[in-house]
N, C-alpha and C positions, 0 to 999 in steps of 0.2 A: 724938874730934875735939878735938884740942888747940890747932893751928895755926892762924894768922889766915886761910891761904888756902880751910883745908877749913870753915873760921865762915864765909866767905864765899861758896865753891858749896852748903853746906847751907841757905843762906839764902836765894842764890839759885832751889835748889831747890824749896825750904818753896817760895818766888812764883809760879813758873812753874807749879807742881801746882796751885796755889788759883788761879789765875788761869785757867788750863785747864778746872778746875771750874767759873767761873762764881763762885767764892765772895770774899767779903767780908773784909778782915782782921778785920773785929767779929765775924763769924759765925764763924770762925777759934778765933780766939782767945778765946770764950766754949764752943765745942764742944771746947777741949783744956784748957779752964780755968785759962786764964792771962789775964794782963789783954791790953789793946789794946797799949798800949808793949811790955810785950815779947814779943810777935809782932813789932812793929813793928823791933825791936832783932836780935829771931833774922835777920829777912828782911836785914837792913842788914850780918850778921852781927859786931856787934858782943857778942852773948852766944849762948852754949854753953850749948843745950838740955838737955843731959845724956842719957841713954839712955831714961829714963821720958819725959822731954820729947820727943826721939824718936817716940817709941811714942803718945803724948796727940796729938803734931803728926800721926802719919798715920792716923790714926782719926777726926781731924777733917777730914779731907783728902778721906777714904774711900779710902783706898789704904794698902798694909801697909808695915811698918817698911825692908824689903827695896827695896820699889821707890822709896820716898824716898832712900836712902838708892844707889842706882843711881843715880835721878836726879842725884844729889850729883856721884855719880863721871863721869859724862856731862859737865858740868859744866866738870867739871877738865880732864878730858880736852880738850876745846876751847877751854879756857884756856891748853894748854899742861903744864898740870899731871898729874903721874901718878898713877894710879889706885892 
């Protein structure tokens, strides 16, 4: 995830999943163990989770690396953007 566009479906994504869940950017972001803001920052997609980050974001989520990571591309895809 290098591009500003796929910062911003993954971020979008990370919202829609937690949000679907019922969950809390604080509950969030204390169950992948990162702070409030940068959850706050990944959602906005202004910062690049990394691949561990990844992996921490969908296990806080309760949902695997894969289907975030779908999600992402969903995303784009109705954005315009290619998968």
């Amino acid at each position: 995830m290098a591009g500003r566009a796929e910062l911003v479906a993954f971020g979008r994504a990370v919202r829609q999943v937690r949000e679907e869940q019922g969950l809390s950017v604080e509950a969030v972001a204390a169950a992948a163990g990162i702070a409030y803001g940068e959850l706050d920052a990944i959602e906005a997609g202004h910062l690049d989770p990394g691949s561990l980050g990844v992996l921490h974001l969908a296990t806080a989520l309760g949902v695997s690396g894969t289907t975030l990571l779908l999600s992402m591309e969903e995303i784009e895809r109705g954005a315009g953007g290619e998968a």
